[in-house]
Every structure is written in C-alpha cells, then in structure tokens.
Backbone bond lengths (Angstrom), bond angles and torsions (degrees), N, CA, C in turn:
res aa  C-N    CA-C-N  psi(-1)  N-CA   C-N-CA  omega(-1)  CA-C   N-CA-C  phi
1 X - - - 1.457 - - 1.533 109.69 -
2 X 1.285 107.61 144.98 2.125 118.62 177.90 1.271 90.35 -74.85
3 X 1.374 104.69 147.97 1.405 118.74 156.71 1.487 112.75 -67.06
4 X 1.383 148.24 107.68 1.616 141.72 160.41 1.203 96.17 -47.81
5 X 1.615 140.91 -78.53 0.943 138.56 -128.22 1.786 115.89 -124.20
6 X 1.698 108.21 179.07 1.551 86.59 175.57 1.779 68.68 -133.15
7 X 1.561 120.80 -157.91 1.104 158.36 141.82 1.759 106.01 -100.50
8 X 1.962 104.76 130.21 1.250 109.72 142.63 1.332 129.42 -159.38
9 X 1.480 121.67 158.25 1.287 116.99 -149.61 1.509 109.09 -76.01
10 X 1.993 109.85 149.94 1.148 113.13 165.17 1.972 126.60 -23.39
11 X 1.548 107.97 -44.21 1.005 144.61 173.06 1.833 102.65 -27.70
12 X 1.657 94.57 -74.79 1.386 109.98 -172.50 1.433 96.23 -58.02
13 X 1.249 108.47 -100.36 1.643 108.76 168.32 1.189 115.83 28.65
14 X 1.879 121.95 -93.26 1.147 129.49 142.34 1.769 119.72 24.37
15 X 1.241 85.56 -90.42 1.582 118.40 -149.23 1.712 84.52 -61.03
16 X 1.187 128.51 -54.47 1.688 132.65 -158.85 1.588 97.07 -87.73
17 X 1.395 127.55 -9.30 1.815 115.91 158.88 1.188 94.15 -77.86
18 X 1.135 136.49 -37.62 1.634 128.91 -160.45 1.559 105.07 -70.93
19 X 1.144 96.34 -35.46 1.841 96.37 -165.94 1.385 95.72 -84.66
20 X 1.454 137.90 -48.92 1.196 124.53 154.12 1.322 141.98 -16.83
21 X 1.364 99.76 -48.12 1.858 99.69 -171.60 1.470 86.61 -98.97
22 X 1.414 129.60 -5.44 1.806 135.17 -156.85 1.574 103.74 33.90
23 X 0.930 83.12 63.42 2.198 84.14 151.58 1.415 94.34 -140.51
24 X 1.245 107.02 -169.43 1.325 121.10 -159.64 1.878 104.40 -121.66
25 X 1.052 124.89 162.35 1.525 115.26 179.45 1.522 121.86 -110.01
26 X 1.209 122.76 45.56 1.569 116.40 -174.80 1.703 116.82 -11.73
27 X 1.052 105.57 -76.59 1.701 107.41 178.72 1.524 110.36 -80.71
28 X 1.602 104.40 -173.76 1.112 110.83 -165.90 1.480 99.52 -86.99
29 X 1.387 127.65 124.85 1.253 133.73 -177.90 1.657 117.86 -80.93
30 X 1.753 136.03 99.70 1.199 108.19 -164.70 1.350 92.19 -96.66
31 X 1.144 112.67 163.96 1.733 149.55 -155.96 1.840 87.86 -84.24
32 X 1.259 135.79 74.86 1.381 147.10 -164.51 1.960 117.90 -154.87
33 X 0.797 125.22 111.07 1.552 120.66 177.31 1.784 102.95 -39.85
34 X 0.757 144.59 -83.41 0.813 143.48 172.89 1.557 129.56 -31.66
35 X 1.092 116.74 -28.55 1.730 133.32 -176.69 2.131 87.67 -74.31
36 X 1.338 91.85 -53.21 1.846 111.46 178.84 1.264 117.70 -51.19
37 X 1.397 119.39 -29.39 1.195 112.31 -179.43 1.381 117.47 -101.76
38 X 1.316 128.13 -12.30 1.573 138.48 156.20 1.261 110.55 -64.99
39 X 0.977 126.36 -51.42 1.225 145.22 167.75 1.827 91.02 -36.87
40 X 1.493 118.63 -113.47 1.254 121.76 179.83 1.593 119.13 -10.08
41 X 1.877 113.09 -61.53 1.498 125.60 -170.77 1.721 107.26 -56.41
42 X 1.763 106.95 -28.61 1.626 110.67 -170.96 1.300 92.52 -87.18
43 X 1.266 141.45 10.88 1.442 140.49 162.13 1.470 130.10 -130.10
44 X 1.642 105.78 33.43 1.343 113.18 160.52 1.889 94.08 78.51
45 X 1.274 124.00 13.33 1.369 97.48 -179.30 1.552 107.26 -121.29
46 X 0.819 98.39 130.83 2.213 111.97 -174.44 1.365 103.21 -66.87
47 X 1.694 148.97 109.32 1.279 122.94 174.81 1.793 94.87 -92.98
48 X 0.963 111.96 -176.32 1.664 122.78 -161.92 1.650 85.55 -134.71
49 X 1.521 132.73 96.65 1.301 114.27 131.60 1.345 116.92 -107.83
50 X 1.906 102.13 169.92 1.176 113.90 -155.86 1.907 96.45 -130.25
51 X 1.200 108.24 171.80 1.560 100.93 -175.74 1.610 93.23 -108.83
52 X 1.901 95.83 149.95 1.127 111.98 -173.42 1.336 118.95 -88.52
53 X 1.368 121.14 119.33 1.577 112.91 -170.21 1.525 120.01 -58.70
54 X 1.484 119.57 114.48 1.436 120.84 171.95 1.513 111.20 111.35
55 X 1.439 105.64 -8.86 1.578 99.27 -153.56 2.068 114.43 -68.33
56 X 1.635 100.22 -14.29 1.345 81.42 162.06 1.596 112.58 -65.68
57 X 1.234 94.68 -55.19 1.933 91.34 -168.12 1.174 113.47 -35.75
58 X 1.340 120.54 -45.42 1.722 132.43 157.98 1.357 110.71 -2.36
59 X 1.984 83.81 -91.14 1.238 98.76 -177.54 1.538 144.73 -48.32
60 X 1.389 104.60 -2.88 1.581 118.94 -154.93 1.347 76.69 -125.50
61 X 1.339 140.51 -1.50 1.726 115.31 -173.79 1.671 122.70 81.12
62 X 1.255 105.23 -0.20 1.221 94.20 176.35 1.414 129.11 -94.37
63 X 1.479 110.20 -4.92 1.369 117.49 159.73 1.459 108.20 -127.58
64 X 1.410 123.68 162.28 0.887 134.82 145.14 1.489 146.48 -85.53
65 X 1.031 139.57 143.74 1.813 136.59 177.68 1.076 103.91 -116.14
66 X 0.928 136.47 132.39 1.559 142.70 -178.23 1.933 105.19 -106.84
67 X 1.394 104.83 -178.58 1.718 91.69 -168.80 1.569 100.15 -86.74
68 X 1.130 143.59 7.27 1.490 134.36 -152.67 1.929 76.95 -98.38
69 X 1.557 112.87 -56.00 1.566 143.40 -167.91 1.840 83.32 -51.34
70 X 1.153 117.57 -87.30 1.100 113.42 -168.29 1.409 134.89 -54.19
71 X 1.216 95.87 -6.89 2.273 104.50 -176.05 1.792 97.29 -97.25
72 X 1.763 106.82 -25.43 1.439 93.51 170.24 1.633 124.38 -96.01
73 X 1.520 108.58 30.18 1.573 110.64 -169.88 1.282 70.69 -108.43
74 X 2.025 125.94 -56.26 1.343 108.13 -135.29 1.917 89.59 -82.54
75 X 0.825 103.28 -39.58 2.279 97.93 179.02 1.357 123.22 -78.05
76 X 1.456 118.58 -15.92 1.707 119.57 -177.17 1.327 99.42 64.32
77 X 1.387 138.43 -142.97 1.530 153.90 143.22 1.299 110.45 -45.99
78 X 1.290 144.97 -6.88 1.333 136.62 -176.91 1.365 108.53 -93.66
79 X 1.886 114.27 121.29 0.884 114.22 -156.57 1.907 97.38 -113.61
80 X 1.909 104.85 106.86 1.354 106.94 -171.21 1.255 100.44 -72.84
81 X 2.063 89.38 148.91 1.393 101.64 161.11 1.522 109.18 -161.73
82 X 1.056 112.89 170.33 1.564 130.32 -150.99 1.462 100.59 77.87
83 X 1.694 102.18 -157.47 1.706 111.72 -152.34 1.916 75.49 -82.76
84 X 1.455 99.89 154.83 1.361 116.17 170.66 2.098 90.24 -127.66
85 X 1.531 99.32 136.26 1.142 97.54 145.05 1.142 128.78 -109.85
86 X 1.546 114.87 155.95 1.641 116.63 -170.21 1.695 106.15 -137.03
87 X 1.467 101.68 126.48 1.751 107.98 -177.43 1.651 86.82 -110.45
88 X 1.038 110.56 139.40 1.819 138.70 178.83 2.191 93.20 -136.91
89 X 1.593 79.25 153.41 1.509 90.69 179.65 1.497 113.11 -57.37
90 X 1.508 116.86 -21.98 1.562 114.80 -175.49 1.869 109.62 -77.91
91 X 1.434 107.30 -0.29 1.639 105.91 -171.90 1.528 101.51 -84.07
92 X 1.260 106.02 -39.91 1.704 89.78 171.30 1.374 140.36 -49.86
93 X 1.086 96.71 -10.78 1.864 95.08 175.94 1.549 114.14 -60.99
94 X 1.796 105.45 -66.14 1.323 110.88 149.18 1.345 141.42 -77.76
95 X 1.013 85.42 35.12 1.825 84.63 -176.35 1.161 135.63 36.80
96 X 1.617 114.82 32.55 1.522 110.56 -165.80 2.035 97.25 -155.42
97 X 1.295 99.00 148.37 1.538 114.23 -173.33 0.917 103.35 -99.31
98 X 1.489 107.13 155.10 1.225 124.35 176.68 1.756 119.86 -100.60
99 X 1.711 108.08 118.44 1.334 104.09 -160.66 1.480 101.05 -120.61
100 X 1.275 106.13 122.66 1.616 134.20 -166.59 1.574 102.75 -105.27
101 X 1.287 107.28 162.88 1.524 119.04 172.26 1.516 108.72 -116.23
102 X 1.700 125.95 132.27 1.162 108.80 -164.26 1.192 136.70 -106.22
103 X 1.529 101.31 46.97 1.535 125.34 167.89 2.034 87.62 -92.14
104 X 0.849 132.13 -3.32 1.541 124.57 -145.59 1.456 104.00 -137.95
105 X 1.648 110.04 -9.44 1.646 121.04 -170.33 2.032 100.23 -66.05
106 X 0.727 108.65 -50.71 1.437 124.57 -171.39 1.693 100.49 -51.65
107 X 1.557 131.16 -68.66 1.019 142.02 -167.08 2.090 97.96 -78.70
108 X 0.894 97.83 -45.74 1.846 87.11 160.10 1.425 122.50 -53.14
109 X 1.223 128.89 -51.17 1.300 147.59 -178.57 1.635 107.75 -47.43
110 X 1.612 102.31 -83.12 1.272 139.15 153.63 2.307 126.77 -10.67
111 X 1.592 81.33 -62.58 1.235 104.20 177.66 1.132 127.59 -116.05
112 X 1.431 123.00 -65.33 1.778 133.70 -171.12 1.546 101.30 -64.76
113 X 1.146 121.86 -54.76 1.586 123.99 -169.07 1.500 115.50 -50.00
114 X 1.718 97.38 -58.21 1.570 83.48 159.50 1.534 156.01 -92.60
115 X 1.400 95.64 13.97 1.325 120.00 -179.06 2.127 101.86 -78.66
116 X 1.698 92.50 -44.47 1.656 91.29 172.88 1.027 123.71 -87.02
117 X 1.610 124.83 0.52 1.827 116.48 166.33 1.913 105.53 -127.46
118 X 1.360 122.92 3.84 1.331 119.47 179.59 0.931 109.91 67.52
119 X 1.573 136.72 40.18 1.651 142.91 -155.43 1.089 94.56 -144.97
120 X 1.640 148.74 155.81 1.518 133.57 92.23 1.465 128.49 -37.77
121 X 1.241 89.13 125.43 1.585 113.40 -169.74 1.932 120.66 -34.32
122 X 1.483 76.10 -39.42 1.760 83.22 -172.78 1.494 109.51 -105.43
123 X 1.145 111.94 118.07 1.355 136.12 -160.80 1.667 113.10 -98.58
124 X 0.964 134.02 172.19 1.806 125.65 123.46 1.080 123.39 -90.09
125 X 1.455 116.41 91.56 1.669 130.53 -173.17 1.617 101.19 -169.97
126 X 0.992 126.14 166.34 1.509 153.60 -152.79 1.549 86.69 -84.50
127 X 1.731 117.22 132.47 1.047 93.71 156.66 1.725 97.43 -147.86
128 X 1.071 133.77 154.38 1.612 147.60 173.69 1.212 118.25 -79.87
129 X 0.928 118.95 135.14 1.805 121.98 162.90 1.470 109.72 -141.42
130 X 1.214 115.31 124.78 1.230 132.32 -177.34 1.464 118.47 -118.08
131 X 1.676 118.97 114.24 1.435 105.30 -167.02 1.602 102.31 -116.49
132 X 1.014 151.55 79.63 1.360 134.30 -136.44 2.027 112.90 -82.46
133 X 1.446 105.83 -31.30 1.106 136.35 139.57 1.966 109.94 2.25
134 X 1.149 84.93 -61.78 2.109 98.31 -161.12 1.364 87.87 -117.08
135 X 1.579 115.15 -15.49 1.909 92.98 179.05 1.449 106.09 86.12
136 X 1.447 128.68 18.14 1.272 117.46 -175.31 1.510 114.34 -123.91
137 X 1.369 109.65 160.20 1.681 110.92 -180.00 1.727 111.20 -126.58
138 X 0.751 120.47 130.99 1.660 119.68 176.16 1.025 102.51 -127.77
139 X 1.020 126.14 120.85 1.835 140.30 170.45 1.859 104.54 -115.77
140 X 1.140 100.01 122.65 1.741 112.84 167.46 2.232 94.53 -90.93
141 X 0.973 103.05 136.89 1.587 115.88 158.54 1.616 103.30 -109.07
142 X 1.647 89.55 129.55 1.944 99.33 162.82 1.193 123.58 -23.89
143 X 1.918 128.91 -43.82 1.169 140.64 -130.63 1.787 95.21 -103.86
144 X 1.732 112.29 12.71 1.277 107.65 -172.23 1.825 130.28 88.45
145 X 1.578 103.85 14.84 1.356 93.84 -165.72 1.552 101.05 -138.87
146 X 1.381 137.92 173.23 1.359 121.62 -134.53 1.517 90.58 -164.76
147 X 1.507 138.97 112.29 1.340 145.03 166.36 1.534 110.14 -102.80
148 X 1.603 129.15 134.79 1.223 124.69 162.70 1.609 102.97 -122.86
149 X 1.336 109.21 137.27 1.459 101.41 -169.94 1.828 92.59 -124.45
150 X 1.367 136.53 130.98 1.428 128.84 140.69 1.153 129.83 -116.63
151 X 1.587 107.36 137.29 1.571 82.60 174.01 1.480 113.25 -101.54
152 X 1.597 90.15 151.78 1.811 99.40 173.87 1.056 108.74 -78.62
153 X 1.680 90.31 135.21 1.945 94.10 153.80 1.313 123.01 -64.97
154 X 1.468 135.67 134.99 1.384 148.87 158.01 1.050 114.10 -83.49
C-alpha cells in the first residue's frame, strides 16, 4: 500500500504561512483563522473573506456538502498540487498536520480522514490548507466564511 499521507508539525506549518504572506512571525502564531488574519492585517496585507453559501443550514443539518461541494468552496478553479498541508480541529491534540499530495487530496478527504477519526471530513470548524507549491493559503473559519490568499510571483 502508498503512503496517502505524512504527519507535520504545527512548527512547519508555521514557517510556510510566514513565507507565504513573507513577513516574519514575532509571537507564537496558533494555527486558527483568526490568529491568520492578525497576523496578515499586522503586515499590511488585506485578506478577502467571503461568506459561505448555506453554511448555517450546514451547520444545523439541514443541508448537506458532500466532498466534490466542499474541495470546490475550499480551491474555487484552482487546481492544488504538490504536498498540501491541512490543520482540522483534530490536529491539535498532536500538534501536527496532515500533509497530502494533491493528486491524493480527494481520496484523503473522502476516505482516509474518516476512516482515522470516524467523522466526515468536512465539519463546521476552522480548517487550513496550506499549498506551498502555488504559494497559497485558504483558511475556512467555523463562523461560515472562507479566505484564499496567494502570493504572486514578481
């Protein structure tokens, strides 16, 4: 059997938002939408979120998202690839993300994720995606709302 996945630390994580947005992190940065966007605003950078259509109904069960629904809220047309890392509320225990390759994001999502917590993957909760690859960050917040940040090369 392929390995889908690796483990990596909050640490790394870290280090590849920083180089992304290129600022630097004085304090300890926690792995949180919100921690992300102070972060960005204390460095001159505007993130753009937008609200997610339905997500109360979501949240209350009255609709469903399935993973095809949810991989095109969290990427739009951007089609990831290389290792993506991904922080979900279950990474905090160990402190470490789960970093996928994104020929493999779909069948992780889909399959592996919930096979290792007995969950569907897509929750209402905060979740990270880190693609370092394209230079981009997409953070979903619990509260229904959805930032993708890249930076361009110059």
């Amino acid at each position: 059997m392929t390995e889908t996945y690796k483990k990596i630390s909050f640490e790394k994580v870290r280090s590849i938002i920083e180089k992304i947005l290129g600022c630097s992190i004085k304090d300890k940065l926690e792995l949180d939408p919100d921690e992300i966007h102070r972060l960005a605003e204390n460095n001159g950078i505007k993130l753009n979120w937008k609200p997610i259509e339905n997500w109360t109904k979501f949240e209350y069960g009255q609709v469903d998202i399935d993973e095809k629904d949810f991989l095109e809220i969290i990427f739009k047309n951007i089609k990831p690839v290389g290792q993506i890392a991904i922080v979900t509320d279950k990474c905090f225990r160990e402190k470490e993300a789960y970093l996928v390759d994104g020929k493999n994001l779909e069948n992780f999502i889909s399959n592996i994720y919930p096979d290792i917590h007995d969950i569907d993957f897509f929750q209402p909760e905060d979740f990270i995606f880190v693609c370092p690859e394209i230079s981009m960050i997409t953070v979903l917040h619990h509260e229904g709302k959805i930032m993708q940040f890249e930076r361009k090369n110059e």
